[in-house]
C-alpha positions as CSV (number, residue, x, y, z in Angstrom):
1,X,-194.1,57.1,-83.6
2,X,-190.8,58.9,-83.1
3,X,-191.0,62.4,-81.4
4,X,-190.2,64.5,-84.3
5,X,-186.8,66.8,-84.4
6,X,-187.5,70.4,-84.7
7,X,-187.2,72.6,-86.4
8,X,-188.8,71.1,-89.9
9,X,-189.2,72.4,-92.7
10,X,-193.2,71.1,-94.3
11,X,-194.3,70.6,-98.0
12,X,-197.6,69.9,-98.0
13,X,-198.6,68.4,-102.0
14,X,-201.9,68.5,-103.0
15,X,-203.0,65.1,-104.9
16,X,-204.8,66.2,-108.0
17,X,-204.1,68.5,-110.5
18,X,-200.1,68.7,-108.4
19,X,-198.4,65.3,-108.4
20,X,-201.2,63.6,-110.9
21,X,-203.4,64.2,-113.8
22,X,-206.4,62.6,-112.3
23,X,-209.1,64.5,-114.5
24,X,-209.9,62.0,-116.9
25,X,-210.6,59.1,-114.4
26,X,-212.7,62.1,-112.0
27,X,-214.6,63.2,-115.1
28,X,-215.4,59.7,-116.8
29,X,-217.0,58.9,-112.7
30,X,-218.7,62.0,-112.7
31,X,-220.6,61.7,-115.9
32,X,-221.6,58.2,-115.3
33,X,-223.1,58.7,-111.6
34,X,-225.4,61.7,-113.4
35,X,-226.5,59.4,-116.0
36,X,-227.1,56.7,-113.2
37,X,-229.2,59.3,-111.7
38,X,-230.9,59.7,-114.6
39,X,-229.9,64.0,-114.4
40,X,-228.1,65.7,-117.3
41,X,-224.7,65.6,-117.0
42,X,-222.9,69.2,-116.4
43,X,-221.2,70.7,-119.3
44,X,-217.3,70.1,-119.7
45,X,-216.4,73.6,-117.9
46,X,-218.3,72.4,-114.6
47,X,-217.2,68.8,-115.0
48,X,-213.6,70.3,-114.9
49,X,-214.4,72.1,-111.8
50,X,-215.2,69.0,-110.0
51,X,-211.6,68.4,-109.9
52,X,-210.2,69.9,-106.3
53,X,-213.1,70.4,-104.0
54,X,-214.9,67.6,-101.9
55,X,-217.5,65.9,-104.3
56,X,-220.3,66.7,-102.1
57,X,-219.6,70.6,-102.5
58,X,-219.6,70.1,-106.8
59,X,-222.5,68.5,-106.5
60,X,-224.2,71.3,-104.4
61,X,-222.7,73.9,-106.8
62,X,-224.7,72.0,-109.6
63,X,-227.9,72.0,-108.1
64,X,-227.7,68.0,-106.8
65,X,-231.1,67.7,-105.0
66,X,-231.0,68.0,-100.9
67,X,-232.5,64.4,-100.8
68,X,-230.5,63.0,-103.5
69,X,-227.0,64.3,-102.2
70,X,-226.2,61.2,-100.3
71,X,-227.0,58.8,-103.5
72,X,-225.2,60.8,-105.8
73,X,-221.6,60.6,-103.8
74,X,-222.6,56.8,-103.1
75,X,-223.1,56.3,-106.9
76,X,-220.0,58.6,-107.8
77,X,-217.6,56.7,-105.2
78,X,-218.7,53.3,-106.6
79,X,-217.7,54.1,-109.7
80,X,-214.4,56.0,-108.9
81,X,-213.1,53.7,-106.0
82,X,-214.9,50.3,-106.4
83,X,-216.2,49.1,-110.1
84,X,-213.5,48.3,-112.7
85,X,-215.6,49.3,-115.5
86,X,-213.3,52.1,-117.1
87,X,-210.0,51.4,-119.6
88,X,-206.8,51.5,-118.0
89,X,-204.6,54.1,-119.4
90,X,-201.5,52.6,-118.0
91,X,-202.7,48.8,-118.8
92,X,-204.3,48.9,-122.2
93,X,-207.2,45.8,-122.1
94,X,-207.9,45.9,-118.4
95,X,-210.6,47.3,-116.4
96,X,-210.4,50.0,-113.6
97,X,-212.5,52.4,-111.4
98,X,-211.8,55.8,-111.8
99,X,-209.6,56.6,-109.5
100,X,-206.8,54.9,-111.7
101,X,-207.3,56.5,-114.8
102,X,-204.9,58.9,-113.9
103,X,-200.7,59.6,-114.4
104,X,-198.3,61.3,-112.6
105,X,-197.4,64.1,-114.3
106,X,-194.0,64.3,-116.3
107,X,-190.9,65.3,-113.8
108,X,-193.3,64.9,-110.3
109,X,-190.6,61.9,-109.3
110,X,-187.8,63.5,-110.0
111,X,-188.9,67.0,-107.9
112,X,-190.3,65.0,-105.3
113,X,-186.8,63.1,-104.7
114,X,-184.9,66.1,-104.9
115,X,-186.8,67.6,-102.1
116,X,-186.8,65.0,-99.7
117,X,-183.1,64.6,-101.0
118,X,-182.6,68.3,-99.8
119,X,-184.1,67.2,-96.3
120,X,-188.1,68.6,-96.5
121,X,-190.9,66.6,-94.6
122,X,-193.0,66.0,-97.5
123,X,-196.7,64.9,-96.9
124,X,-199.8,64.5,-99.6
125,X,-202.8,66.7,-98.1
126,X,-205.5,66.5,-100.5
127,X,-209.4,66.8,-100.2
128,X,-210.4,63.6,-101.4
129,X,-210.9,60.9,-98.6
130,X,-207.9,59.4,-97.3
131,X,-209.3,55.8,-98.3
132,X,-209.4,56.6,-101.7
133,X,-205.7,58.8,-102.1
134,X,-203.9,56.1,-100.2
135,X,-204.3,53.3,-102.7
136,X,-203.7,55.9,-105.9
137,X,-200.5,57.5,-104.2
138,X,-199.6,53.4,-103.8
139,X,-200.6,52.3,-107.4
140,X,-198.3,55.8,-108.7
141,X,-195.1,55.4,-106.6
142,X,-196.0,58.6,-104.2
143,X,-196.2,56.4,-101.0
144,X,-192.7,55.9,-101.1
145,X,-191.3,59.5,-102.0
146,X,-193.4,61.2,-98.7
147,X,-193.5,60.6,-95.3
148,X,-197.5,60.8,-95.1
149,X,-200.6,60.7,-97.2
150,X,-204.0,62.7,-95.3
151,X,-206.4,63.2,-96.9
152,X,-210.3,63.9,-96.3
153,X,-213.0,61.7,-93.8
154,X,-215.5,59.0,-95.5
155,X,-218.4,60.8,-93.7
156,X,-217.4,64.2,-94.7
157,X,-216.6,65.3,-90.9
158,X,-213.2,66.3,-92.6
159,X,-213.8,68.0,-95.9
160,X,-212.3,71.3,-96.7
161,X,-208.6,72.0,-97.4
162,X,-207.9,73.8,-94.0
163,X,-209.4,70.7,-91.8
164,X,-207.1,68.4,-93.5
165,X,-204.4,70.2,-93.3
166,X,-205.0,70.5,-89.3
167,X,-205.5,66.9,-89.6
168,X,-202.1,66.9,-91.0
169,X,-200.4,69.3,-88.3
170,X,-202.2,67.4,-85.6
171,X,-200.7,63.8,-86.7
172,X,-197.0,65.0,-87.8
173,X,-196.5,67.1,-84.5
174,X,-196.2,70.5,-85.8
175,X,-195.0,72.8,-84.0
176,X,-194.5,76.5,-85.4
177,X,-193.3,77.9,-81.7
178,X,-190.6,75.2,-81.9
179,X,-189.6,76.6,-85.4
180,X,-191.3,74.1,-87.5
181,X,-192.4,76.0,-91.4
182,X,-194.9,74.8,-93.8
183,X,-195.7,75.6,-97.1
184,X,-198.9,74.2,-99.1
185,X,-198.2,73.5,-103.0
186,X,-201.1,73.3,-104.9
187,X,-203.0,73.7,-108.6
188,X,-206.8,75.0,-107.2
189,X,-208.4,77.6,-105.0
190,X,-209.0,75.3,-102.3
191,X,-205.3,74.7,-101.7
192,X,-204.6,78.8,-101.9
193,X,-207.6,79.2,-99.7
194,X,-206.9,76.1,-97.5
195,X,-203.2,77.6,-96.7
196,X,-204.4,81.0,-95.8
197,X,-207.1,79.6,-93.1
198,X,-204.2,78.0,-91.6
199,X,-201.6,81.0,-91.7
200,X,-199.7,79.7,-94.7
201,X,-198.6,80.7,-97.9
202,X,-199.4,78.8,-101.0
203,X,-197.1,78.0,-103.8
204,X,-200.1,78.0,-107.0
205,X,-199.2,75.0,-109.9
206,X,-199.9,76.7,-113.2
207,X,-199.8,73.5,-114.9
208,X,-203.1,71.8,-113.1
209,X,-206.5,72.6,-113.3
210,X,-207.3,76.4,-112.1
211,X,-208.7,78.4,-113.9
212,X,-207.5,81.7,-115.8
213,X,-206.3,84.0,-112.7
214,X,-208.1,81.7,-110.2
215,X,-204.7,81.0,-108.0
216,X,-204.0,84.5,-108.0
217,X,-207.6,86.1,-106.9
218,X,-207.4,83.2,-104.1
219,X,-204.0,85.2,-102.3
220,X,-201.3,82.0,-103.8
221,X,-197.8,83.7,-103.3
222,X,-196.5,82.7,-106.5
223,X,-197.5,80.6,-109.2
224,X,-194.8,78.5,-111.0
225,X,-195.8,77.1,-114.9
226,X,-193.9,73.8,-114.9
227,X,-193.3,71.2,-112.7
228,X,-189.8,71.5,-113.8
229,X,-189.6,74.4,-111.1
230,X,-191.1,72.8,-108.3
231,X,-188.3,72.3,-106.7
232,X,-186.2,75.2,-107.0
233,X,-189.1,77.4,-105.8
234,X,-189.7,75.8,-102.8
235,X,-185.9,75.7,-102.0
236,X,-186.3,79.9,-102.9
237,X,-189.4,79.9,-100.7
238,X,-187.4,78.5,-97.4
239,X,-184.3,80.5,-98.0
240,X,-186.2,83.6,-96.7
């Protein structure tokens, strides 16, 4: 790998709920490995929240059984990452595991371009494992508009927001004493509270999946409605 040229200016982009709408994919995997577990299935609001953290902690925050925690991410990442038993919204007639029923959301391209056009280093950081984000930010046309996907460890060694984004900074080179600046974007509390563990600011997505004043009670700097201002607020965000 090329040493890297500093100063840099960082983007880091959450995955879910920031460049994609992933929820109905996450949701339709969740409800089938509690079924397949033969537990009642959470109701829509806490199926919603499974959307952002690791899977293990959802589970845990829904009462999964100590001795049945291993089974039920097993069960869920069969279904989201391996079985094509769920319709393809992009393909009507075929077959895919969870993790493609999902879309970019509307004007994501377009922003993302812009910024790398405008010279950021832009890099996914999201807390699902990196074996499962790589192949969706392949299938969606994100591989080619960053310079790094990083996501989460398989054997959850590497699970919350701040480790991955370590991971990240640990990879890339960064360097904040040579002048290198990073800013996380993301929609959930784990990105706001992810940044701040690792001394950054974070730029809150109003049109994801937080929750009513959930971005602002988590410290995010600013929170922008549309994707259409991704762009001009990170460019706002670096001028200072």
């Amino acid at each position: 790998m090329t040493a890297p040229t500093h100063p840099r200016n960082v983007v880091l982009l959450d995955l879910d709920g920031t460049l994609t709408d992933s929820a109905p994919g996450i949701i339709a995997s969740v409800t089938k490995t509690y079924q397949a577990l033969g537990m009642a299935v959470p109701d829509d609001a806490e199926l919603h929240r499974f959307i952002g953290p690791a899977i293990i902690e959802s589970f845990r925050r829904n009462h999964m059984p100590k001795d049945r925690e291993n089974e039920a991410v097993d069960t869920y990442r069969r279904f989201y990452a391996q079985e094509n038993i769920f319709d393809d919204p992009n393909n009507p007639g075929q077959k895919v595991p969870g993790r493609f029923v999902n879309t970019l959301f509307d004007g994501i391209p377009e922003q993302v371009r812009r910024l790398r056009a405008e010279g950021y280093a832009l890099y996914v950081a999201t807390c699902k494992p990196e074996y499962q984000a790589v192949p969706i930010c392949e299938r969606f046309g994100v591989t080619p508009l960053v310079d790094g996907v990083y996501g989460a460890s398989q054997d959850n060694s590497r699970l919350d927001k701040d480790q991955v984004i370590r991971y990240c900074f640990e990879h890339i080179g960064f360097d904040a004493a040579a002048g290198d600046r990073a800013l996380m974007v993301g929609d959930r509390w784990t990105d706001a509270d992810g940044a701040l563990a690792c001394g950054l600011d974070c730029l809150g997505c109003g049109w994801g999946y937080a929750e009513p004043g959930e971005l602002k009670a988590h410290g995010a700097y600013r929170i922008i409605p549309a994707v259409c201002d991704l762009a001009d607020a990170v460019d706002e965000y670096f001028a200072h």
